[in-house]
Chimera marker file (.cmm) of the C-alpha trace (Angstrom):
<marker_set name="trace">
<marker id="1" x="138.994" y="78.175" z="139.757" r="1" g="1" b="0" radius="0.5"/>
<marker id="2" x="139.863" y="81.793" z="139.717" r="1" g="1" b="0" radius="0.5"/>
<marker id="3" x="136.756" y="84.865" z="140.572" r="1" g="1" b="0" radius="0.5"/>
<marker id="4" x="136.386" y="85.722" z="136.998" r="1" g="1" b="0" radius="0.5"/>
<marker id="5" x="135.885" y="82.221" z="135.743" r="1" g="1" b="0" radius="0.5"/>
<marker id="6" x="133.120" y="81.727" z="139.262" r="1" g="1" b="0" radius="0.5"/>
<marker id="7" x="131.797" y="84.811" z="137.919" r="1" g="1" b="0" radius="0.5"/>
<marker id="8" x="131.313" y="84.180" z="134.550" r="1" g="1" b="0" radius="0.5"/>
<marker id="9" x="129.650" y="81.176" z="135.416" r="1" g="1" b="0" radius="0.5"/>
<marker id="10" x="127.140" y="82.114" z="138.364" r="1" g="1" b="0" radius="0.5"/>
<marker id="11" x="126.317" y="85.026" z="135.351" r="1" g="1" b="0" radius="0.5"/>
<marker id="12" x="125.342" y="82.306" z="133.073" r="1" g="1" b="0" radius="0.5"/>
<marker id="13" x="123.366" y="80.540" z="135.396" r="1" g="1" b="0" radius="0.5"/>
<marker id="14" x="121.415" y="83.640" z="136.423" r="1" g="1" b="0" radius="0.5"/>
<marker id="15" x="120.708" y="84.045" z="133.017" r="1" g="1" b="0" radius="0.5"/>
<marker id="16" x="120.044" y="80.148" z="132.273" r="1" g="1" b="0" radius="0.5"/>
<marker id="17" x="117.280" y="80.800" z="135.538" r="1" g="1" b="0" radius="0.5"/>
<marker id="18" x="115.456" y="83.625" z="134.031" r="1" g="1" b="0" radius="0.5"/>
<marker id="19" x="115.643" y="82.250" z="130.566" r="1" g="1" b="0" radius="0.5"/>
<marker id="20" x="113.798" y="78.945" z="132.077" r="1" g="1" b="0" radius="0.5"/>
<marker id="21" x="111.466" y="81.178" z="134.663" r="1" g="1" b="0" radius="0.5"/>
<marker id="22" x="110.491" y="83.426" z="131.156" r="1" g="1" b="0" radius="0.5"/>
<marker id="23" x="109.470" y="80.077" z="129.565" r="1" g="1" b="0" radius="0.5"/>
<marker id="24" x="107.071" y="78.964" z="132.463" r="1" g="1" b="0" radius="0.5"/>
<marker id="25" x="105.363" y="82.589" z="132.715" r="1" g="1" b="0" radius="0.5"/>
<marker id="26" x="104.668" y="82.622" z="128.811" r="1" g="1" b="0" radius="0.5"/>
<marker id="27" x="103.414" y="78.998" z="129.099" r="1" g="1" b="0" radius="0.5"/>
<marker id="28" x="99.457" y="78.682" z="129.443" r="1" g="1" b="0" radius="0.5"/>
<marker id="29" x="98.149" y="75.767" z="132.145" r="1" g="1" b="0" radius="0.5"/>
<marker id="30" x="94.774" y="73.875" z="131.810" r="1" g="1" b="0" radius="0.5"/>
<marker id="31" x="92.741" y="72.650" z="134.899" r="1" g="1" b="0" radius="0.5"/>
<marker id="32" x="89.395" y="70.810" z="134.983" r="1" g="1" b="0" radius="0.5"/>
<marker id="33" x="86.735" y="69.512" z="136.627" r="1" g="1" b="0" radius="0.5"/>
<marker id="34" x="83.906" y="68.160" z="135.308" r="1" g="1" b="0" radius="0.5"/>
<marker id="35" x="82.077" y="71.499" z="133.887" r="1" g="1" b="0" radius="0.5"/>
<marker id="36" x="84.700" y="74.274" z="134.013" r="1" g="1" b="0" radius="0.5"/>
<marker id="37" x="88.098" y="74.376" z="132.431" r="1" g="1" b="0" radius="0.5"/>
<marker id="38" x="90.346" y="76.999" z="133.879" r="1" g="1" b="0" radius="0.5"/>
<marker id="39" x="93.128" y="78.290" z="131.375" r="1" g="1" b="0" radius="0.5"/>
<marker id="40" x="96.589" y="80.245" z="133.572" r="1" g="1" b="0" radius="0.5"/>
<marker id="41" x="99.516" y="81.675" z="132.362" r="1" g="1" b="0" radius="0.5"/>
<marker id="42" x="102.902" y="80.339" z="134.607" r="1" g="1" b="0" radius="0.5"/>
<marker id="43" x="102.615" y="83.812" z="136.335" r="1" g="1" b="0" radius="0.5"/>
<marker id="44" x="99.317" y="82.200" z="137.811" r="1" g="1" b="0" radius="0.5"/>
<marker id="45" x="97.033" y="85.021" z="136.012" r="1" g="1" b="0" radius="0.5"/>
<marker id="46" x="93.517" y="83.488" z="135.115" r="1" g="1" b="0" radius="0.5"/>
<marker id="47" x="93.845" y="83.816" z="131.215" r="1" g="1" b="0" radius="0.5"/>
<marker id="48" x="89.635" y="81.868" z="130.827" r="1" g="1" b="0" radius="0.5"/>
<marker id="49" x="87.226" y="79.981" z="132.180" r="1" g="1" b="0" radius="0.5"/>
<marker id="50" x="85.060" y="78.195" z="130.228" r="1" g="1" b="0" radius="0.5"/>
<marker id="51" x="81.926" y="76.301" z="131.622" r="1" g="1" b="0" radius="0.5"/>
<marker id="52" x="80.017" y="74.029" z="129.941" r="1" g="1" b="0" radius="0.5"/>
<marker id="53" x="76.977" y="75.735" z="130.347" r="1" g="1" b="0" radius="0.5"/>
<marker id="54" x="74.638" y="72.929" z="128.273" r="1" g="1" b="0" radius="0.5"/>
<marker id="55" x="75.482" y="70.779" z="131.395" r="1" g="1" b="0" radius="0.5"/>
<marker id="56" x="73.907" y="73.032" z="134.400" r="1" g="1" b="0" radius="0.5"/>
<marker id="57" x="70.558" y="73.998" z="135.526" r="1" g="1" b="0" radius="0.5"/>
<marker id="58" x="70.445" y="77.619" z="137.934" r="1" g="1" b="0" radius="0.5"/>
<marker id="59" x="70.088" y="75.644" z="141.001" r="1" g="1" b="0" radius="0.5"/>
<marker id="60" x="73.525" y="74.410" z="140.579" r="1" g="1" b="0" radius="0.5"/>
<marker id="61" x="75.717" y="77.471" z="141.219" r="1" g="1" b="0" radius="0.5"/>
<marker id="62" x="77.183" y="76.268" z="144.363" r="1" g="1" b="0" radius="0.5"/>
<marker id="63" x="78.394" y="73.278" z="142.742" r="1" g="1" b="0" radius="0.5"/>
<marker id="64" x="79.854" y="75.438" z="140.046" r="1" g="1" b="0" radius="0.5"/>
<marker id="65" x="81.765" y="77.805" z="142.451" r="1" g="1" b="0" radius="0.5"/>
<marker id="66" x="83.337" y="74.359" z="143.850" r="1" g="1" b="0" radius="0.5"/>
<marker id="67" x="84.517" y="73.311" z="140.657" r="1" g="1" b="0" radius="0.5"/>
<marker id="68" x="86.029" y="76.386" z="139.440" r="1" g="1" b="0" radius="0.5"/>
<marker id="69" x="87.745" y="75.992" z="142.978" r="1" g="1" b="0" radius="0.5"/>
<marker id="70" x="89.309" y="73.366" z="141.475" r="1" g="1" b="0" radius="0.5"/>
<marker id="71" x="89.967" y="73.735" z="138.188" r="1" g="1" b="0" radius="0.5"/>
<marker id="72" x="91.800" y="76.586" z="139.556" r="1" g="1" b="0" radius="0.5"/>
<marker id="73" x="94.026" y="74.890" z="142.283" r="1" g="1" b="0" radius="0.5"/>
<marker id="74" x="94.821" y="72.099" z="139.516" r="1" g="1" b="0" radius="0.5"/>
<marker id="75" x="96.353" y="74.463" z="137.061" r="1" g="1" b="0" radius="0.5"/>
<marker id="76" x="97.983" y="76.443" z="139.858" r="1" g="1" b="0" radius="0.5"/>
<marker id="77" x="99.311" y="73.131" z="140.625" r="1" g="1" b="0" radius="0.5"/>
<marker id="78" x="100.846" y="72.273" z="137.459" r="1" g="1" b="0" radius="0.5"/>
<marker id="79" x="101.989" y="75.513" z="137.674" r="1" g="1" b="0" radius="0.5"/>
<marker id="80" x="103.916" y="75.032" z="140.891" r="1" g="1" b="0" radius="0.5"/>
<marker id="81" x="104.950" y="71.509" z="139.067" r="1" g="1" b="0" radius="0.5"/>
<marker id="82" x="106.542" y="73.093" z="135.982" r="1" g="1" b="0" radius="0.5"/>
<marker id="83" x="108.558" y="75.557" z="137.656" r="1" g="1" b="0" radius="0.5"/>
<marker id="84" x="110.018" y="73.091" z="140.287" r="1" g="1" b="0" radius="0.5"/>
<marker id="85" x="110.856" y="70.870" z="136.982" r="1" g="1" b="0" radius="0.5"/>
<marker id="86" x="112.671" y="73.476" z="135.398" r="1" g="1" b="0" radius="0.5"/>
<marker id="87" x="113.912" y="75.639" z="138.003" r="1" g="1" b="0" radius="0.5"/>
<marker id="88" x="114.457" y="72.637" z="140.666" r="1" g="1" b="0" radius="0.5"/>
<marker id="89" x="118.439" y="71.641" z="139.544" r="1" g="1" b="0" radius="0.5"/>
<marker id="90" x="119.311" y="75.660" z="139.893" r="1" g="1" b="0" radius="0.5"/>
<marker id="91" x="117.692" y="75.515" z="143.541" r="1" g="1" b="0" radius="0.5"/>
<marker id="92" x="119.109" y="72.163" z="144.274" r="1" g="1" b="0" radius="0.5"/>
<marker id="93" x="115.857" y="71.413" z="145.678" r="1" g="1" b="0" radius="0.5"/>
<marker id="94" x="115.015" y="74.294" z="147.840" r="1" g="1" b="0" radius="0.5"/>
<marker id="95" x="111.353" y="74.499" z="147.127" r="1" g="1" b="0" radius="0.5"/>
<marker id="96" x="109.603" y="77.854" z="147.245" r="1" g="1" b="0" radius="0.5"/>
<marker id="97" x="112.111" y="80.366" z="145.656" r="1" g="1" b="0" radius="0.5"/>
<marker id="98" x="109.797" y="80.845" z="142.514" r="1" g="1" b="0" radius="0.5"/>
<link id1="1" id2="2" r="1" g="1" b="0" radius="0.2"/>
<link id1="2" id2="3" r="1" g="1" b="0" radius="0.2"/>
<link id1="3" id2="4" r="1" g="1" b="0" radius="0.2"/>
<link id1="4" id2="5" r="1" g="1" b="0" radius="0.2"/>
<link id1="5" id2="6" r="1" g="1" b="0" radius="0.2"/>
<link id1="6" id2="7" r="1" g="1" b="0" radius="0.2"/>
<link id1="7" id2="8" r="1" g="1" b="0" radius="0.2"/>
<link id1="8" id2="9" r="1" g="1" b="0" radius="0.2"/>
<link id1="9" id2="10" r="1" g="1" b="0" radius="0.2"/>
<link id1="10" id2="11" r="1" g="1" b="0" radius="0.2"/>
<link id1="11" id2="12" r="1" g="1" b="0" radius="0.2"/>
<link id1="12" id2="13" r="1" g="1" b="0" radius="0.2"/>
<link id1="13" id2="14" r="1" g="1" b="0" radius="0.2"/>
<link id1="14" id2="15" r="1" g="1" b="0" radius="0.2"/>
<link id1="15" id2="16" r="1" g="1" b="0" radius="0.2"/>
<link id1="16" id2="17" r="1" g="1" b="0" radius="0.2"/>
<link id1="17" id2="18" r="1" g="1" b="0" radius="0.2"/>
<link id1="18" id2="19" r="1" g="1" b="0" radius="0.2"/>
<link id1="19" id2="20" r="1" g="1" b="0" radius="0.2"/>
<link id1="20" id2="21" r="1" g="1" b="0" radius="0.2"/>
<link id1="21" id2="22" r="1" g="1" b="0" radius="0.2"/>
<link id1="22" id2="23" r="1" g="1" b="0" radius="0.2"/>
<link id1="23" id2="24" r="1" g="1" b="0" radius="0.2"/>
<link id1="24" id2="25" r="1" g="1" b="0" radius="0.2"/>
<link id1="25" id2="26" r="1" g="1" b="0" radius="0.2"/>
<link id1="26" id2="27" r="1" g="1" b="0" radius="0.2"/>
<link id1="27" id2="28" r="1" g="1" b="0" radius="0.2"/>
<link id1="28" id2="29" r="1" g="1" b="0" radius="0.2"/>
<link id1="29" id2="30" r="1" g="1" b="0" radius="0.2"/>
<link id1="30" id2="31" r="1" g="1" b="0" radius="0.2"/>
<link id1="31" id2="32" r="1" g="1" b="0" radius="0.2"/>
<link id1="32" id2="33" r="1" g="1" b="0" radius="0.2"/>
<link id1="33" id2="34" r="1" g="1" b="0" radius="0.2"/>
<link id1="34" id2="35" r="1" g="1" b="0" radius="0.2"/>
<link id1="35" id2="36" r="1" g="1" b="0" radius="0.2"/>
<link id1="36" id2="37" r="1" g="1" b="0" radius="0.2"/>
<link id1="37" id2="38" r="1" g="1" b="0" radius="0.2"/>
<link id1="38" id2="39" r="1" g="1" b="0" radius="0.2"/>
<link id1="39" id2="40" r="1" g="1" b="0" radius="0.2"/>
<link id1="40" id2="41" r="1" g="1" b="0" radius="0.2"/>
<link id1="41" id2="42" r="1" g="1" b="0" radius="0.2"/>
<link id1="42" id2="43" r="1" g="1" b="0" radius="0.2"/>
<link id1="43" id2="44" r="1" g="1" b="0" radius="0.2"/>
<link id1="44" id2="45" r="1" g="1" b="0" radius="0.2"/>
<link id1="45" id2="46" r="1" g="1" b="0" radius="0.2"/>
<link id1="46" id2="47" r="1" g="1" b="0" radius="0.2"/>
<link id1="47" id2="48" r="1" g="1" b="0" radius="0.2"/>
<link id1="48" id2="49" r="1" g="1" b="0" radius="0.2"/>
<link id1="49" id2="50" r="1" g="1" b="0" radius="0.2"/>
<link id1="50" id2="51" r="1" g="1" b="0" radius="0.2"/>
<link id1="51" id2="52" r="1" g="1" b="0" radius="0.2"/>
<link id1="52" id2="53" r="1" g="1" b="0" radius="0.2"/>
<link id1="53" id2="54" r="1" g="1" b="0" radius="0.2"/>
<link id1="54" id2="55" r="1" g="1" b="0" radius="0.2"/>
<link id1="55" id2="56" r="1" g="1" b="0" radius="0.2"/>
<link id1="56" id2="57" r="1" g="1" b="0" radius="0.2"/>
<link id1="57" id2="58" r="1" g="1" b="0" radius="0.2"/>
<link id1="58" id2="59" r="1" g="1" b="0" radius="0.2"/>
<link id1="59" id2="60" r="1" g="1" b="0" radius="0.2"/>
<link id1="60" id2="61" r="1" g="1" b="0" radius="0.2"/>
<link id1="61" id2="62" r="1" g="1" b="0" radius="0.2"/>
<link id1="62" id2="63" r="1" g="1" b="0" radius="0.2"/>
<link id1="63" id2="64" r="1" g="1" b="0" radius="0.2"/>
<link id1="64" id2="65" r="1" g="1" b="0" radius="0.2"/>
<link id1="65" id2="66" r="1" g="1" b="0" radius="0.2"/>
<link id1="66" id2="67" r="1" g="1" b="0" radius="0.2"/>
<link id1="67" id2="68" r="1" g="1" b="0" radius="0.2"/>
<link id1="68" id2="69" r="1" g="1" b="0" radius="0.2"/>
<link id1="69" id2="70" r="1" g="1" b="0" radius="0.2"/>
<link id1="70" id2="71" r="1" g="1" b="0" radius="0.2"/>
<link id1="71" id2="72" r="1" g="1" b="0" radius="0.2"/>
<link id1="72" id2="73" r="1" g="1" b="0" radius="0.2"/>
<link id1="73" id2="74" r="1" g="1" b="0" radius="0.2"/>
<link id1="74" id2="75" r="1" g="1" b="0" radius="0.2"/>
<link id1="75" id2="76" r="1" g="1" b="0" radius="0.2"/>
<link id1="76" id2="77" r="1" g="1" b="0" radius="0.2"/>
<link id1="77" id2="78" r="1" g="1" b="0" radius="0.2"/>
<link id1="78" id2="79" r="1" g="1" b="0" radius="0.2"/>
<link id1="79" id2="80" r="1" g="1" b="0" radius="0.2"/>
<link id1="80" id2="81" r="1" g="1" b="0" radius="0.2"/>
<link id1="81" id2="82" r="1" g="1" b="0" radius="0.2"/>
<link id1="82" id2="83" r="1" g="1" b="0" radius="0.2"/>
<link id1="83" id2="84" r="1" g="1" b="0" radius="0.2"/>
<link id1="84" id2="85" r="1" g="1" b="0" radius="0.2"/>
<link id1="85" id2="86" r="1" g="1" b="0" radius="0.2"/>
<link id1="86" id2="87" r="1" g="1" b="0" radius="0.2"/>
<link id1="87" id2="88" r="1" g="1" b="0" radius="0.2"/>
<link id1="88" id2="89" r="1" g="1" b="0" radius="0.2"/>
<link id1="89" id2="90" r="1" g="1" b="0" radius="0.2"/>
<link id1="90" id2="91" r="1" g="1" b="0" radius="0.2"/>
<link id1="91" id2="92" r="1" g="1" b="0" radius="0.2"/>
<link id1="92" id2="93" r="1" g="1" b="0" radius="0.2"/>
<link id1="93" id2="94" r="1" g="1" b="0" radius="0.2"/>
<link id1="94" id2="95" r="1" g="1" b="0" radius="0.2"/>
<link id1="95" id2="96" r="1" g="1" b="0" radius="0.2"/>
<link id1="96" id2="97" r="1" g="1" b="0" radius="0.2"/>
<link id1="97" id2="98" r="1" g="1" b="0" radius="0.2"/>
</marker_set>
């Protein structure tokens, strides 16, 4: 294989990479817990947080801090999840670079 034809194609799959790492930052990730449902864009920005408010009485904060906690780290997760899906075969498994 000759430079121009490695070039070409290491071009196209820079391009194929941010093409795929564009679709995961437009796409919008849910995470729950019981009360709160946290709502992030792939580029990990909070977009809401909703809490079901019928469902907790004032003395109940604390609780509600831990579960945003976690409806937060869930769709973080499935953040991480999605990218490593769609960004894994150009890192041939390299976690981390995204």
């Amino acid at each position: 294989m000759n430079m121009q034809a490695m070039l070409k194609q290491a071009q196209k799959l820079q391009k194929d990479m941010l093409k795929a790492k564009e679709e995961i930052d437009k796409t919008e990730f849910e995470g729950k817990s019981s009360l709160v449902t946290v709502t992030m864009k792939g580029t990990k920005e909070i977009v809401s947080v909703k809490i079901d408010a019928d469902s907790i009485e004032s003395d109940e904060i604390e609780m509600l801090e831990d579960m945003i906690q976690v409806a937060v780290n869930e769709a973080s997760k499935k953040v991480d999840q999605v990218t490593e899906q769609k960004m894994g075969k150009y890192t041939q498994g390299m976690p981390g670079l995204f």
